[in-house]
C-alpha positions, 0 to 999 in steps of 0.5 A: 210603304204603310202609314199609321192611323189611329181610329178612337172611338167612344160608344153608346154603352160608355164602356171606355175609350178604344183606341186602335193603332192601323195601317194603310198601304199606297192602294188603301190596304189596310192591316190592324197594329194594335188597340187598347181600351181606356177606362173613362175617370169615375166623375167625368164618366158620371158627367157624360151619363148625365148629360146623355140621359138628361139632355140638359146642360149649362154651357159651362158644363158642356164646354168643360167635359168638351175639352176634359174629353179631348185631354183623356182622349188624347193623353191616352193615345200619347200612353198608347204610342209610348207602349208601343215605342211610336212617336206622333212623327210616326202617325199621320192622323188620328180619327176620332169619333168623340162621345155622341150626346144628342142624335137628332137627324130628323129635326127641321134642323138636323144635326149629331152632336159630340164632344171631345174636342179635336183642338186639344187632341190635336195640340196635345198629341202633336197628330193631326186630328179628323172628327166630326164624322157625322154632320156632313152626311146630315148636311147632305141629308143623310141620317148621319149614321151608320157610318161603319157600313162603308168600312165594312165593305172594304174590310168584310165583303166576300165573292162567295158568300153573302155576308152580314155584319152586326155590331151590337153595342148600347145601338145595334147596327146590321150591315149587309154585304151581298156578293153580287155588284147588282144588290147594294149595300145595305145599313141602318141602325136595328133597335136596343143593342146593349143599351137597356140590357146594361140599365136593367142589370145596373139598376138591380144588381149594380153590376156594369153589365151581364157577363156572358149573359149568365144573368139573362140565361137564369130567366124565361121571357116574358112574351107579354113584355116582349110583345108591348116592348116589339110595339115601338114604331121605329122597329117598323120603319123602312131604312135608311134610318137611324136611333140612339138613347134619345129614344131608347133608354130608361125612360122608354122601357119604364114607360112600358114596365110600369104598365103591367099588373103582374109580377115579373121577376127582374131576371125574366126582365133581363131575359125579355130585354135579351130577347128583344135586341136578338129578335129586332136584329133577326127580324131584319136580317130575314126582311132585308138580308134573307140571303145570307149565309154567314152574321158575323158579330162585332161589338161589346154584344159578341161577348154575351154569349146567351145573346149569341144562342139566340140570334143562332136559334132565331137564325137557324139556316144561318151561321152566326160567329164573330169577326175574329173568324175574319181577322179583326177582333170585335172589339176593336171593328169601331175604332179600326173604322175610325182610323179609315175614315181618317185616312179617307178624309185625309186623302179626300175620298169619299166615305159615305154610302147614300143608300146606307145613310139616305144622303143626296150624293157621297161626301168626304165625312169628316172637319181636319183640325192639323197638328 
């Protein structure tokens, strides 16, 4: 006998609410239903933009999108569940990563904060609800992320081949899965994924983001750029680590652009920009992960298919494909990861790496909020 899960998960790039129906088996197998991605509301999306590029609020405003995020989460997944002729007796816990505002894992008093609240959804749905993932990894002292490493290696790991696993949304995170028991797991957070490629592209051309990566295929990279770009220490650092838009954003990039004399054209920008998230991934990929065979690509990145030829050409002995070729659509790899860390809480197993997230010992992530 299976139970449903439902796993939601709202990322860097704020490009909607993916929801994700799963199943588990009495051993933890687990099987894709469904999934749906939700549009955020034109102001409310407006509201979370602000406060994830200002960093400053008023308590009103935060508490206000806190509880305004919930009731969109959870009126989403009651839509989802009525399309898919379900009840909330039919699930046994949602998931829920929330909408992160402020990574700060580093600080004398570290923390990750994100909004959504699981009260409301709890209350609404009808479903008991598990969110605040990160924090108790933090608590452990861990950098609160990557998370989905550990989904990874129970969903992806192979006997026969080395595998690596990219998911490129605003962050990009790489997760390597070597065969043999004797290498470990390997996780962190690479750089920029989609994050400045979606701003240039915005602020240009008003477009949401660079479909297909046409846009960035029209330009040349601008190795000067490229070079002052690749300069950022945190590309340098050892892992475990971890980045979000507290460090690159709008801010950081126009920093560094507004230092050059000489004209560059805005689609050699958004080439350069390309190139910078393609050679971050593959640069680690040879440093940490060099004998793998196979990258598999998960994440709104897999559908810029420009970027993709790059990551190719730049990892020439190695084949790069996304992880439809493995069962599961790279849409929706977030949200199913969010529903196992559900279903991990809810049966109080562990669900943390150590040598992934830099924590002390393995923690059950996640605060339960019962229906």
């Amino acid at each position: 006998m299976a139970d449903y899960y439902i796993g939601v998960m709202s990322g860097t790039s704020l490009d909607g609410i993916d929801i994700a129906i799963t199943s588990f088996s009495d051993v933890g197998d687990f099987s894709f239903i469904t999934a749906k991605t939700f549009p955020f509301p034109e102001q409310l999306h407006c509201e979370l933009q602000l406060l994830i590029t200002n960093y400053h609020t008023d308590l009103q405003v935060l508490g206000r999108i806190d509880i305004a995020l919930g009731q969109l989460i959870a009126s989403s997944i009651n839509q989802l569940l009525v399309e898919q002729k379900l009840t909330a007796d039919d699930i046994v816990a949602i998931g829920s990563h929330g909408q992160t505002l402020f990574h700060a894992p580093n600080e004398n008093y570290p923390f990750s904060m994100q909004v959504g609240n699981a009260d409301v959804i709890a209350e609404i749905t009808g479903i008991t609800t598990v969110a605040d993932f990160r924090q108790r990894d933090i608590a452990a002292g861990g950098q609160g992320a990557p998370l989905v490493p550990a989904f990874h290696q129970a969903l992806f790991s192979s006997e026969d081949e080395d595998r690596v696993i990219i998911n490129i949304g605003g962050i990009s995170n790489i997760t390597y899965l070597p065969t043999s028991s004797n290498k470990p797991v390997i996780g962190f957070d690479t750089g920029p994924g989609n994050v400045l490629i979606d701003y240039w592209i915005q602020s240009q051309l008003d477009k949401p983001y660079d479909h297909g990566g046409v846009w960035a295929s029209s330009g040349q990279t601008n190795d000067e750029l490229l070079a002052a770009l690749m300069n950022e220490s945190y590309f340098n650092k050892t892992a475990p680590k971890s980045t979000g838009r507290e460090l690159f954003n709008k801010k950081w990039f126009e920093n560094l652009r507004v230092q050059y004399k000489k004209q560059i054209s805005a689609a050699d920008i958004q080439t350069t920009l390309v190139e910078l998230t393609a050679l971050t991934i593959a640069n680690d990929i040879k440093r940490y992960a060099n004998s793998s065979q196979h990258i598999f690509i998960c994440g709104g990145g897999a559908h810029n298919d420009y970027l993709l030829e790059r990551l190719q050409s730049l990892l020439t002995h190695k084949k790069v494909s996304t992880t439809e070729s493995l069962g599961l659509h790279p849409d929706w790899v977030e949200a199913c990861a969010f529903a196992w860390l559900g279903y991990r809480a809810m049966n109080k197993k562990v669900s943390n790496l150590p040598l992934v997230t830099g924590a002390k010992h393995s923690v059950v992530l996640g605060s339960i909020h019962p229906a």
